[in-house]
N, C-alpha and C positions, 0 to 999 in steps of 0.2 A: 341077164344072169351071167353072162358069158364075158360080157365086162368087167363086172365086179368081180370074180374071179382073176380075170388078167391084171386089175388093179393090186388087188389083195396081194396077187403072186409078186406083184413087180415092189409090194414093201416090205416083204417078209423073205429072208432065206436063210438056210441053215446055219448053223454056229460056224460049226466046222469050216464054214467059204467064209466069215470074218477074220479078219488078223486080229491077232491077241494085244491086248494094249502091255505097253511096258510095266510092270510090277511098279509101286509105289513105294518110294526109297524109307527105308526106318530110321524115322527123327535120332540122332545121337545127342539133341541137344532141345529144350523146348524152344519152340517159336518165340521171337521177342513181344509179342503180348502179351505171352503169356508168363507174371512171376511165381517162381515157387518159395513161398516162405516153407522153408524147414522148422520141423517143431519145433517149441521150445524144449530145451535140456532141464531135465527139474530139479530143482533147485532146494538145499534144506540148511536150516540152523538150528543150532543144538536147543533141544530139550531139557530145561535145567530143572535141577532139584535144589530149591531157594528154600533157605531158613533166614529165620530174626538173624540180624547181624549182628548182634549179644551174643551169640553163640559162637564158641572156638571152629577157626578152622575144621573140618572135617574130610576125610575124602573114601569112598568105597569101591569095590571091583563093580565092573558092569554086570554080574549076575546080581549084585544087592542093589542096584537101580532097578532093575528089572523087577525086584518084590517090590520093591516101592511103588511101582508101577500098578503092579496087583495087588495091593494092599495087603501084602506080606504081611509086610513090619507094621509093627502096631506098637513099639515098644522103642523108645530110643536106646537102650541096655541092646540090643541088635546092632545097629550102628556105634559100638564101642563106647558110649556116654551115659551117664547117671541112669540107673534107672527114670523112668516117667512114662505117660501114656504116650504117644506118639499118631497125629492124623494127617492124613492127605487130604490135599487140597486141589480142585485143577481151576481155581476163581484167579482170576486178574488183578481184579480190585481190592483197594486195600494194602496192597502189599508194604505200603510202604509203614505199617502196624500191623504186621504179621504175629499173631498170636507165638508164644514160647515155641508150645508145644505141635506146633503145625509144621510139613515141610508141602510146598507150596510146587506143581508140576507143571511149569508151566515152559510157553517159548521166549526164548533169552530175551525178546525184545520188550516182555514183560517189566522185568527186572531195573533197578535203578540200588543207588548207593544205599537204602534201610535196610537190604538183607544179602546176605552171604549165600553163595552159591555152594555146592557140595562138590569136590572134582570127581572124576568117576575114569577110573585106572589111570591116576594121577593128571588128569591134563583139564587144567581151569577150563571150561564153557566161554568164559567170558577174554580170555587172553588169547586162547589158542582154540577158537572155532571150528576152525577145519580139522585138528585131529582130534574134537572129541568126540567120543564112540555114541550120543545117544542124539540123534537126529529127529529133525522133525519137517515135515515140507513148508517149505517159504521160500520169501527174495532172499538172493543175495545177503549177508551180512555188508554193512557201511567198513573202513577201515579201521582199523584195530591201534588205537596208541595208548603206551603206558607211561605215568606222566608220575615222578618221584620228586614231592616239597618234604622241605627238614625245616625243623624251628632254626633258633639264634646259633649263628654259625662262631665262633670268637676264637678268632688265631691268635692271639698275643699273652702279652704276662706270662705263664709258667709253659703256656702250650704251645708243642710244635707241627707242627702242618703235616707235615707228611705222614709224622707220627699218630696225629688224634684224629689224619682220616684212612690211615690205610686200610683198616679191618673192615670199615662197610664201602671202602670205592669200589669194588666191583658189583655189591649190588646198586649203587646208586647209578652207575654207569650205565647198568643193562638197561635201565629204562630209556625210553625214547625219549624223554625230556626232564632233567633236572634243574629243580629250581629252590633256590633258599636265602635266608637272611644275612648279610656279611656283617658283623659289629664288631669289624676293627678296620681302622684305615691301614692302608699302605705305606704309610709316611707318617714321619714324624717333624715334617718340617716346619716346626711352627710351638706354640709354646701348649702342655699340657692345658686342659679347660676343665676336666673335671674334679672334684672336690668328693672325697681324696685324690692327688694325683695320680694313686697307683691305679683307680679306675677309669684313669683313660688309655684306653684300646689301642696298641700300634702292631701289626704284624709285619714281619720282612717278606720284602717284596716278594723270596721265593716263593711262596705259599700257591702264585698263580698257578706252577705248575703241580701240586697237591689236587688244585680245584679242579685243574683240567682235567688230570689222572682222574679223580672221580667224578666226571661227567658230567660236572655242571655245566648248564645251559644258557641261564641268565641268574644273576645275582639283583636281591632288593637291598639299596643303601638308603634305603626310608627307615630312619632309626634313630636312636639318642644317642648313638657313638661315631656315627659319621661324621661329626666336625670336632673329636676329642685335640685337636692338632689344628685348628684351624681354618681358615678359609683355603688357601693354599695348598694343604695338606689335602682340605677334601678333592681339590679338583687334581691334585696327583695322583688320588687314588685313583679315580674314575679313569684318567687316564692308563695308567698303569695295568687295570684290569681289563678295558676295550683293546689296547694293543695288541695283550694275551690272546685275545679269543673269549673274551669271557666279558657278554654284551650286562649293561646294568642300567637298573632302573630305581627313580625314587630319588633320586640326588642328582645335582650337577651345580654345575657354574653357575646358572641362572634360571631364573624360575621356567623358561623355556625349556630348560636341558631335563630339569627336572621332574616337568611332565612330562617328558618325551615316555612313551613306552617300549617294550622289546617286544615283539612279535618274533615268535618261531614255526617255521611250515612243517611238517612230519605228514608225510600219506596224504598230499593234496589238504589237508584242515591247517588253519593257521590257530597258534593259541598265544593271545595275545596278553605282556602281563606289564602290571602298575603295582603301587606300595605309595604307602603316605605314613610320616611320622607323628602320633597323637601323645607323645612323651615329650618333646620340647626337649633343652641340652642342646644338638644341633640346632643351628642358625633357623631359619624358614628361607627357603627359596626366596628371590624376592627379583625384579629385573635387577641386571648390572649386579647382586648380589647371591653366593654361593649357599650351595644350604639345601634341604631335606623339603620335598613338598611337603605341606603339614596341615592337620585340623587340630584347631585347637577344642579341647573337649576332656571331660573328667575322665578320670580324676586330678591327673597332672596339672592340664594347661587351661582350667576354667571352663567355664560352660559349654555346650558344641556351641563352636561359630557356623552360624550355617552358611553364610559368606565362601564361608572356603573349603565349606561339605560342599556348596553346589558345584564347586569349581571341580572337586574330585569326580562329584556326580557327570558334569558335564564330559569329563575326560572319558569315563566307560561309556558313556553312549555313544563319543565319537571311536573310542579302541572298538567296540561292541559293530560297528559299520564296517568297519574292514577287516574284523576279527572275527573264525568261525566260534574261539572259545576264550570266554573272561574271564582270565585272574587275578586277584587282587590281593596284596598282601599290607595290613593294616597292623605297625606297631602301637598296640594301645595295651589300656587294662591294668590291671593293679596287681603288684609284684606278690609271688610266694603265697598267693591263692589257689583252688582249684575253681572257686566261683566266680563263671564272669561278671562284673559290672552291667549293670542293665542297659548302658547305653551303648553299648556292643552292640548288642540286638537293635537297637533302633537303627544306629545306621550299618549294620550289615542287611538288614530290612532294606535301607534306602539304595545300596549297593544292588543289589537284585534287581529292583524295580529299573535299576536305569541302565542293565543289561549284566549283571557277572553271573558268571558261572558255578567260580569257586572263589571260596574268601577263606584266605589262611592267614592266621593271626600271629604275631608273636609280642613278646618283652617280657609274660607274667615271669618266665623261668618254668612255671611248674605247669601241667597238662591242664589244659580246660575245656569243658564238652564242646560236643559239636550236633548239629541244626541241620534240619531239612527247611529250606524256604522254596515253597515250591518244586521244579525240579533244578535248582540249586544246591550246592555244601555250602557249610559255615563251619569255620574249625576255628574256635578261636582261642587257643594256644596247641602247637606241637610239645613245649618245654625245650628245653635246651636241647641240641644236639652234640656241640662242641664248646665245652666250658669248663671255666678251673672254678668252679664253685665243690662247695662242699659238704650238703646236705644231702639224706636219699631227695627228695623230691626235685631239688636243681640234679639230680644227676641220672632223672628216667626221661624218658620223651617216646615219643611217638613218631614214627615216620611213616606220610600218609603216601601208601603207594595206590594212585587211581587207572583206573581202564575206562578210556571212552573207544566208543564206536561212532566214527565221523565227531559229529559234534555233540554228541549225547554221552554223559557221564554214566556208564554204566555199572560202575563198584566203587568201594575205596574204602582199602583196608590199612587197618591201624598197623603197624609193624611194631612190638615194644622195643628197648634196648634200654641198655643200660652204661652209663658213662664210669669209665674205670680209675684206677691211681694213675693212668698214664693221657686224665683226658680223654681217651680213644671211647666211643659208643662199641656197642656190641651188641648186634640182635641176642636175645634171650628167650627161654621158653615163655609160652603163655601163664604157664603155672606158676613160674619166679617173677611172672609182671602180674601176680593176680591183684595185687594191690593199685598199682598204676593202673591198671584197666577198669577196678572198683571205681579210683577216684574220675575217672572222664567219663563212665556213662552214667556216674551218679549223677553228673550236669549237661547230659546230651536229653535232647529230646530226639534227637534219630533213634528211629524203630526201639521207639517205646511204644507198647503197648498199650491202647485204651478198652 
């Protein structure tokens, strides 16, 4: 016993006859195995209140989204319009046949071009994200670009340039990318083609800087007055307007130039654009020969060849690989109509399948509906923009101003105006375009109702 005692003693002694080990130093930083992900920051995009896109403009204070929310409003005579019943919606689906009478609550990412958004204390949902006031949790919104096409642009005969675009170049400016039809060359060096002569198209060279002032981006010379002057003449022009600043597509020296496309980058997306002429009057591209890439196809130029649809077709598929967005502008169709020709539809059909995004049309003069193909537009007529014609109907048009997010079309709205005694367009109320707006969704099948 007397051992295990002296054992026991000799492994055991008081605290106090230990020395104190040194305190443990406090990490300022974690150890390298160990990462810390920080949470994520949360994230939201706006909560939109979506109507049929037949319906005017609208915009309400953020307390009247709020009843919308609660099913206040039960009454479109609340939101300042016609009496009718009014219902909410918070369904996805469908939208792009949104009942009249329904407004639709959904997240912005819902939405596509069949319906119009309501602004809510003045600021679009769909332009300007980040300051609108009515949020919802989600990713990131994709980049925000606003993209402005005009119908038949025509500088020449009685109109002058500066003059017939100063009143809309600054809103054509503001958008991040302008795009439209030129039917007049730059020169006249060469002899008159068209019959009568007074309808061949020559504007002076000044005009480039009119176009630049209002913010165009790229110019389509796919049309039946790019070679009113010639072979010569047309490759002046083309030059004349690349020099400027002012890239163009649809025409050139030789059937190569002529397919070439313009691609423009804005916020990391590229959108890339084409035009082909289906009116004939200018030459056809051809190698070694000047001239307007072209399908020939009714009414004008004969049956579609489909020879040289595929050659177009083939062109979007290849723009469609190094483009995040397609547009295509197609001078076809039959003059001083509101109804397009049926074979519009066939090959803006074919146009989609082999990648575009957007297909804006011009030649008719006067406005003609526009088409949902999938999630694609089909516009095919704006109407004049800049012309010395002389009827109401040559003298309304439509300019489509669109909002994508990244590469997705997410709106696009009609803007009316009206062409004056000086030539000059002029945005106009809804209520003085109620006629022009009658005749284009009389032949739209976007957000028509079934």
């Amino acid at each position: 016993m007397l051992v295990l005692q002296l054992l026991l003693g000799a492994c055991t002694s008081h605290p106090e006859s230990q020395p104190k080990p040194d305190p443990l130093p406090v990490p300022t930083s974690p150890p390298p195995w160990v990462t810390e992900t920080p949470p994520p920051e949360p994230t939201t995009r706006p909560l939109v209140f979506a109507m049929n896109a037949r319906r005017p403009p609208m915009a309400v204070p953020k307390a009247v989204a709020e009843w919308l929310q609660q099913g206040i409003v039960d009454n479109w005579d609340q939101l300042g319009q016609p009496s009718a019943p009014l219902r909410t919606t918070d369904r996805t689906d469908h939208l792009d046949h949104l009942p009249m009478n329904t407004v639709a609550i959904v997240v912005a990412d819902a939405v596509g071009p069949a319906v119009r958004v309501i602004e809510v204390d003045g600021v679009d949902p769909l332009r300007d994200p980040d300051d609108y006031p009515v949020q919802a949790q989600g990713p990131p919104h994709a980049p925000v670009t606003t993209m402005t096409v005009v119908g038949d642009v025509m500088l020449g005969r009685q109109v002058t340039g500066h003059a017939a675009l100063d009143p809309m170049s600054a809103r054509l400016a503001s958008a991040d990318i302008t795009v439209g039809n030129l039917e007049s060359t730059l020169s006249d060096d060469g002899s008159p083609r068209q019959d009568p002569v007074g309808d061949s198209f020559h504007a002076d060279p000044g005009v480039r800087a009119a176009l630049r002032g209002a913010g165009f981006d790229a110019l389509s010379l796919a049309n039946n007055h790019t070679g009113d002057y010639g072979d010569r003449a047309l490759v002046q022009t083309v030059d004349l307007l690349r020099t400027a600043g002012l890239p163009t597509f649809g025409a050139g020296r030789d059937l190569a130039a002529a397919r070439e496309p313009v691609v423009v980058s804005r916020h990391g997306i590229r959108f890339g654009f084409l035009g082909f002429n289906a009116i004939g009057e200018t030459p056809e591209a051809a190698p070694g020969q000047p001239g307007a890439l072209s399908v020939s196809m009714p009414p004008r130029t004969g049956p579609l060849d489909r020879a040289e649809l595929d050659r177009v077709l083939s062109d979007v598929r290849r723009l469609a690989r190094v483009a995040d967005v397609v547009t295509v502008l197609p001078h076809w169709g039959t003059q001083y109509t509101n109804r397009p020709d049926a074979i519009q539809a066939v090959v803006a059909r074919a146009l989609v399948r082999a990648g575009a995004d957007l297909v804006v049309g011009g030649h008719p003069h006067w406005v003609q509906g526009a088409d949902q193909v999938g999630d694609a537009l089909v516009v095919n007529s704006l109407g004049n923009f800049v012309f010395d014609m002389d009827t109401p109907e040559t003298n309304e048009g439509l300019v489509l101003e669109a909002t994508f997010w990244g590469d997705r079309l997410m709106a696009a709205d009609f803007v009316p105006y009206r062409i004056g005694p000086d030539f000059a367009p002029r945005v106009v109320s809804r209520d003085a375009a109620a006629g022009t707006l009658q005749r284009f969704w009389e032949f739209s099948d976007l957000a028509a109702t079934r």
